[in-house]
DRENVOBA-679515 format. One record per residue (C-alpha): x, y, z; residue in one letter; residue number from 1; chain. Coordinates in Angstrom, 1 decimal. Example, Ala and Ser with C-alpha at 12.3 -4.5 7.8 and 13.67 -1.06 7.14 Angstrom:
BEGIN
X Y Z rest nr kette
12.3 -4.5 7.8 A 1 A
13.7 -1.1 7.1 S 2 A
//
This chain:
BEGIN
X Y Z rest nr kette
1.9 -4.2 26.6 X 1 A
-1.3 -2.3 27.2 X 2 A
-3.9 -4.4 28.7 X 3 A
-7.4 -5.3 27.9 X 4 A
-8.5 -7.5 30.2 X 5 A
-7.0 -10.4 32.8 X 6 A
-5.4 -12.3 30.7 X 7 A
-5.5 -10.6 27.5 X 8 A
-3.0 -7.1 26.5 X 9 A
-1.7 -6.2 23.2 X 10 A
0.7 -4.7 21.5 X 11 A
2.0 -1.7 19.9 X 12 A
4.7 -2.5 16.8 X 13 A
5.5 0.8 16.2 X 14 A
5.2 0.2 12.1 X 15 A
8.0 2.6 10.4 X 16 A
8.1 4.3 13.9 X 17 A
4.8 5.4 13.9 X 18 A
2.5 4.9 16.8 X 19 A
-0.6 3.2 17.1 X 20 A
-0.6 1.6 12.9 X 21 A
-0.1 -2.1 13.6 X 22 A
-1.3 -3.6 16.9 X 23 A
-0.7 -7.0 18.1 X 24 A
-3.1 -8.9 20.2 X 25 A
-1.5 -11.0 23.1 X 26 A
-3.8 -13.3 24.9 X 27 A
-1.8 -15.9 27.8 X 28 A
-3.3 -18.6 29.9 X 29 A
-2.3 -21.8 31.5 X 30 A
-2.1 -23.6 27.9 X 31 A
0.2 -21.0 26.8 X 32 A
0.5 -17.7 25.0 X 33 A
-1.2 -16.8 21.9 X 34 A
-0.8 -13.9 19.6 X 35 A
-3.6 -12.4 16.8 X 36 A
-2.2 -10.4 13.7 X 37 A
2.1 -10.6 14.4 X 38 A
2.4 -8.3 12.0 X 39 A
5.2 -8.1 9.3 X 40 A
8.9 -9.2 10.3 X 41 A
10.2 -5.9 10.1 X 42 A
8.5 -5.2 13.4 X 43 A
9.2 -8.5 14.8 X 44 A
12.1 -7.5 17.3 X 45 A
9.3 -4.6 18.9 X 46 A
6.9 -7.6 19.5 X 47 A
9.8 -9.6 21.2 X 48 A
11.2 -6.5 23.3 X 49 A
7.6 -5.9 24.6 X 50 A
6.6 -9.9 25.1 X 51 A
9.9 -10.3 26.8 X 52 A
9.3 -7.0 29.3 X 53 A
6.2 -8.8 30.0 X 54 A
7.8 -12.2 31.0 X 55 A
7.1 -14.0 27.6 X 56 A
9.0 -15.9 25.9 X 57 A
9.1 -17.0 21.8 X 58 A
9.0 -20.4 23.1 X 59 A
5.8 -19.5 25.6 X 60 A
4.0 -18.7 22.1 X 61 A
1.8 -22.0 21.1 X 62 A
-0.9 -19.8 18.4 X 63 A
-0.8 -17.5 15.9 X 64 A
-4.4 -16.7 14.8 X 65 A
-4.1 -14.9 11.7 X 66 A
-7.8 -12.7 10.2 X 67 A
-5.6 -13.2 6.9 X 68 A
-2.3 -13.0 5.3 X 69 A
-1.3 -9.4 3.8 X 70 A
2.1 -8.8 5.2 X 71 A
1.1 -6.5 7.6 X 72 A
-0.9 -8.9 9.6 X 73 A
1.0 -11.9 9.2 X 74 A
4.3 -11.3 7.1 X 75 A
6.6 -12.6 10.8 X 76 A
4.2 -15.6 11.0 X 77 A
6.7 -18.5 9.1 X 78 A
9.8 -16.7 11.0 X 79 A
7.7 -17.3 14.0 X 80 A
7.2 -20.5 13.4 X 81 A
10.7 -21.2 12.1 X 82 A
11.8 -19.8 15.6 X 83 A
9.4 -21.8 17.6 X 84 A
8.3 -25.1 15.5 X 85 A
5.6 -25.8 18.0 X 86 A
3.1 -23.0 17.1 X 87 A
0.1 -23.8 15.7 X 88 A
-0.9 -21.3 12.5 X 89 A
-4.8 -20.8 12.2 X 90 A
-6.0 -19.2 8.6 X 91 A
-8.9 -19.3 6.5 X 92 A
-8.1 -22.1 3.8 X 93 A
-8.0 -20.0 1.1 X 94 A
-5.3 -18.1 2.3 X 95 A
-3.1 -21.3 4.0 X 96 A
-1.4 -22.4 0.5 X 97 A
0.0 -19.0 0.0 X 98 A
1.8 -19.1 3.7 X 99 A
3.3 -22.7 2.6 X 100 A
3.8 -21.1 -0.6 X 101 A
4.4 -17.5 -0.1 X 102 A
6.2 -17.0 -4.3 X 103 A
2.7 -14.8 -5.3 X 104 A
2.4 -13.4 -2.5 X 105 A
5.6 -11.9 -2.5 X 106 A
5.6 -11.0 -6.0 X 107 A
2.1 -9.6 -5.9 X 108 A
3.0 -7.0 -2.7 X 109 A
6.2 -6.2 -4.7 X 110 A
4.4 -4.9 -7.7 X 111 A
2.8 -2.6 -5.4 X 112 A
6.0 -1.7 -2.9 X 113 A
8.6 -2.0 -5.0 X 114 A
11.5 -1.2 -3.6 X 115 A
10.6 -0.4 -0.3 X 116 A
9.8 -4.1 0.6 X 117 A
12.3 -5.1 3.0 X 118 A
12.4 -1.6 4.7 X 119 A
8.5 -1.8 5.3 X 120 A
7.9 -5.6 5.5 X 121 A
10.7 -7.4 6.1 X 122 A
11.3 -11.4 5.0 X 123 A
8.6 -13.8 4.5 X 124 A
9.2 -16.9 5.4 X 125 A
7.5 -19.8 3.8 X 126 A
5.3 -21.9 6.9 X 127 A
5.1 -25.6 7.2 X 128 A
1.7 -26.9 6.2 X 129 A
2.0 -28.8 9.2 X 130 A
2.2 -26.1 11.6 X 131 A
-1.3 -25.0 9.8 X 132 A
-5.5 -25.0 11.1 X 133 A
-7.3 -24.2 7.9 X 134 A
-10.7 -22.7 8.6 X 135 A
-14.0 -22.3 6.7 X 136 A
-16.0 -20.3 9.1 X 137 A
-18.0 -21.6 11.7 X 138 A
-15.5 -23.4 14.0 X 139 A
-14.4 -22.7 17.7 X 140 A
-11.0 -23.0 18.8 X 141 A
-9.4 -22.5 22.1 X 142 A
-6.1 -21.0 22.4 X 143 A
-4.1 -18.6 25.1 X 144 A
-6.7 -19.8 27.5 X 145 A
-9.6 -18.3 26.3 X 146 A
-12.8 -19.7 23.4 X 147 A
-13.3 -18.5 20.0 X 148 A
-16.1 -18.1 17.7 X 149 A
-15.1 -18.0 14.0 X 150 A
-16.8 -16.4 11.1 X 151 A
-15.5 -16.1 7.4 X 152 A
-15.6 -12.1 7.1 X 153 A
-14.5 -11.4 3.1 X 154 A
-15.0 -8.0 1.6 X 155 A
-11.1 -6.6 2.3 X 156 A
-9.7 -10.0 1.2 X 157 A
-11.0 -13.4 0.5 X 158 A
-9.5 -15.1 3.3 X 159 A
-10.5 -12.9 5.7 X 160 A
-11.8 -14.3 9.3 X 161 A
-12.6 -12.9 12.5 X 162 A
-12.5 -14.0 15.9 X 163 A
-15.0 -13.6 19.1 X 164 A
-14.1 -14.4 22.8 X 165 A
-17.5 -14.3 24.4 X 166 A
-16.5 -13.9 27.7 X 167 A
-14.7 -10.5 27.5 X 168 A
-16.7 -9.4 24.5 X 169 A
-14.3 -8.6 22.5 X 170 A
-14.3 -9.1 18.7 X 171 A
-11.2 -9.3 16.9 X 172 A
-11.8 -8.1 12.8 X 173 A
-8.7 -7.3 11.4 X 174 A
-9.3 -4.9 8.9 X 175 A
-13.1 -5.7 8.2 X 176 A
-13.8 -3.1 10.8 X 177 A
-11.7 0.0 9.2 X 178 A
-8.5 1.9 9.9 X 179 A
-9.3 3.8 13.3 X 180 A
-5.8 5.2 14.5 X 181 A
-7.3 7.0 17.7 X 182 A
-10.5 6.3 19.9 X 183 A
-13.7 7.6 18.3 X 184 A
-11.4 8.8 15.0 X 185 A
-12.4 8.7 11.5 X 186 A
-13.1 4.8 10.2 X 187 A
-11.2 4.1 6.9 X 188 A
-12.3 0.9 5.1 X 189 A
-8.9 0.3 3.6 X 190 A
-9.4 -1.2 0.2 X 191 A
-5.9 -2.8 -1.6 X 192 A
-6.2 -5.0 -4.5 X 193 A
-6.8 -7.4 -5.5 X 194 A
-10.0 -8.7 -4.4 X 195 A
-12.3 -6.1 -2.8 X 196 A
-15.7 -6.8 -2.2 X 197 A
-18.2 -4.9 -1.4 X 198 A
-21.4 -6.4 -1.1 X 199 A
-19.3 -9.6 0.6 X 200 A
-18.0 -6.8 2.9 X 201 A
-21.2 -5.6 3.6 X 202 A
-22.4 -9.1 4.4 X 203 A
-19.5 -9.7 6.9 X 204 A
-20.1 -6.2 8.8 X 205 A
-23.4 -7.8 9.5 X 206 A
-22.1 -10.9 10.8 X 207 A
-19.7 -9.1 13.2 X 208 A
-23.0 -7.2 14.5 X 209 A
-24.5 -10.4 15.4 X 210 A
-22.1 -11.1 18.1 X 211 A
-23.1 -8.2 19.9 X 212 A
-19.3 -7.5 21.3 X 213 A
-18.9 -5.4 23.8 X 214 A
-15.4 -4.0 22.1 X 215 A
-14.1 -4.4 18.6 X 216 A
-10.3 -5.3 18.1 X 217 A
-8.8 -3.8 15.1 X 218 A
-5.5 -4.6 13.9 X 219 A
-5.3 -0.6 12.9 X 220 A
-5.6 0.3 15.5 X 221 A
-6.5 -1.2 19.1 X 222 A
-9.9 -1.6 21.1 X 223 A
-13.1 0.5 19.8 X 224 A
-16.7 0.7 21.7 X 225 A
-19.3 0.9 21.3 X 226 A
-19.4 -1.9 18.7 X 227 A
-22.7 -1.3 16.9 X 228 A
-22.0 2.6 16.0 X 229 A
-18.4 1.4 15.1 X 230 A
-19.7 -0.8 12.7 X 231 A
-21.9 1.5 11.0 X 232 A
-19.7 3.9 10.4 X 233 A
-17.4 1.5 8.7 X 234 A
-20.5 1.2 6.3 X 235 A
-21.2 4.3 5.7 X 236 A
-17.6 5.2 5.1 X 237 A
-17.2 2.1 2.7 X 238 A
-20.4 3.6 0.9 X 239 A
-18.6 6.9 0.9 X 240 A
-14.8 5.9 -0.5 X 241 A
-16.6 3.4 -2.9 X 242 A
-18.4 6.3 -4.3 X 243 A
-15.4 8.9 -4.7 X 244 A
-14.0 5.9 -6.4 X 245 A
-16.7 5.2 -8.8 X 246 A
-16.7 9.3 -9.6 X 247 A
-13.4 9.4 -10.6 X 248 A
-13.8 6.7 -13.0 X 249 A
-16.7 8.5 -15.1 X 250 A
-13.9 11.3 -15.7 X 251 A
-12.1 12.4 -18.9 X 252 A
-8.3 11.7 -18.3 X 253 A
-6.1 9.2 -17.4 X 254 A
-5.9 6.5 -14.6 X 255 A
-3.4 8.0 -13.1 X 256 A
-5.3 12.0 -12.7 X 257 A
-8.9 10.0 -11.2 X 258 A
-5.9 8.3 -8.9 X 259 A
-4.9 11.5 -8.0 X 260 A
-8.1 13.0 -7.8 X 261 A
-9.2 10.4 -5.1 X 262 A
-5.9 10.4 -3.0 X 263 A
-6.6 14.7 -3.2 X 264 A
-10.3 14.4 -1.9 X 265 A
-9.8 11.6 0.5 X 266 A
-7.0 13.1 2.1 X 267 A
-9.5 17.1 2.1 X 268 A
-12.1 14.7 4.1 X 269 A
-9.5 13.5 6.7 X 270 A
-8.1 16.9 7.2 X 271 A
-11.9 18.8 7.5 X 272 A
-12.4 16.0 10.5 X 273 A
-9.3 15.4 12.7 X 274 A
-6.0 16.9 13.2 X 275 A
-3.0 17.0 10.6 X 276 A
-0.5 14.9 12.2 X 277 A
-3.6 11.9 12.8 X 278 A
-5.0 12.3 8.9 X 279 A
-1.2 12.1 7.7 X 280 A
-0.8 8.9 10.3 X 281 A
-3.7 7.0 8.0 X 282 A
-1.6 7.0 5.1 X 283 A
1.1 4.9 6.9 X 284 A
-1.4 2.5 7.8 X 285 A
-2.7 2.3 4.2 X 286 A
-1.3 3.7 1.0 X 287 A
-4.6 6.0 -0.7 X 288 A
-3.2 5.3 -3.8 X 289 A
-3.7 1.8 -3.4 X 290 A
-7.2 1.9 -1.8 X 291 A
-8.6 3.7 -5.5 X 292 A
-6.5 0.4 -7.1 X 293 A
-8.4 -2.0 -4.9 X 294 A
-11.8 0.1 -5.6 X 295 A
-11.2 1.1 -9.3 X 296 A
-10.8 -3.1 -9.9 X 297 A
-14.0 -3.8 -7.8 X 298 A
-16.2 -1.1 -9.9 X 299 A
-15.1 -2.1 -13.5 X 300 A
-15.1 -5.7 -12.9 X 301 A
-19.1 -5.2 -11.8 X 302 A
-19.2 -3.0 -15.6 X 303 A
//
């Protein structure tokens, strides 16, 4: 585990053994041990090796505080629970009924994986509704001895929340905040289907600002300061990929040619401004192909 401050390391899962794509926060005090974004199950026995080497136990865990459900972030969370019946599952209420329920879920990820589901993701395991905090926005909570502020922060999913621990300044976004693989890399807004928003994601980068925090915790990938600059380029970058989407749309040919034509330029821009083996890291971290879906939905519902 690398540390962040007392009381409060994280993780790195190692996603398809690639370093620094999926990062678990750990945060442990006298109440217990809590963990933010678990990550999918397929990574699971990564996050136990490394708890374990830190003296932590599955049965130490009493949180999981989830910024929302795509598989990635929270795809171990009902085999966590099934594991340790005792944790308590916090998630914005609209995404809560589809961890009780996880059918859609399931079926909506595997129209877009296919048959590499179990290899990237793992099982999903449906999670008692007992076990579950639904939030709105606006609450605090207290877990793995430290305070949280909670915000609704929609724009890269509905359900989408973020966390702030005043006292080390750290702001945990999820992915509201951007792919950022290394410190002071490129900031990809990663933009799946099916409900990207950009005006609501514009909103919650504002929101985030208001905190102030000192460091911003992104699930891909790690700690990132100085917040404010961080944040604006996530919105400059969302202005820029929202554009090379809505480009490709006003051309003659087929969905799957402006597809192509995005994945080609967004992969030019990574290359012109870091290293090849960090640009081709991004795509394991988030599929181009599926950021111009998420985009290409957003800009012809608005038509």
């Amino acid at each position: 585990m690398i540390t962040l401050a007392s009381g409060l390391s994280y993780v790195d899962l190692f996603f398809v053994n690639v370093p620094r794509v999926i990062a678990t926060a750990v945060l442990y005090g006298a109440n217990g041990v809590a963990l933010i974004d678990p990550g999918p199950s397929s990574t699971l026995a990564t996050l136990q090796t490394a708890l374990g080497q830190s003296g932590i136990a599955m049965t130490d865990v009493r949180a999981l505080l989830l910024t929302h459900i795509h598989l990635d972030h929270a795809g171990a969370t009902g085999t966590l629970v099934r594991q340790n019946p005792q944790m308590r599952v916090y998630v914005h209420e609209r995404g809560a009924p589809h961890l009780v329920d996880p059918a859609r879920l399931i079926a909506s990820a595997t129209r877009l994986w296919g048959s590499d589901m179990d290899r990237l993701w793992g099982e999903m395991l449906p999670v008692p509704s007992s076990a579950i905090t639904a939030l709105a926005g606006g609450e605090q909570i207290a877990e793995g001895g430290r305070a949280f502020d909670v915000i609704y922060t929609p724009g890269h999913a509905s359900h989408h929340v973020s966390y702030f621990n005043e006292a080390a300044g750290i702001a945990f976004v999820g992915d509201t905040a951007g792919i950022t693989l290394r410190e002071h890399g490129f900031v990809l807004p990663p933009t799946p289907p099916p409900d990207i928003d950009l005006d609501a994601w514009r909103r919650s980068l504002s929101l985030i600002g208001h905190w102030r925090a000192d460091t911003l915790f992104v699930t891909h990938f790690g700690p990132h300061r100085p917040s404010a600059a961080h944040l604006a380029e996530t919105a400059d970058h969302l202005d820029l990929v929202s554009e090379l989407a809505r480009r490709s749309l006003a051309m003659h040919g087929t969905d799957e040619e402006r597809e192509a034509w995005f994945t080609k330029e967004l992969r030019a821009i990574l290359r012109r401004r870091l290293p090849e083996s960090d640009a081709r890291d991004y795509e394991a971290a988030g599929r181009f192909d599926l950021n111009w879906l998420g985009l290409a939905r957003y800009w012809r519902k608005r038509a």
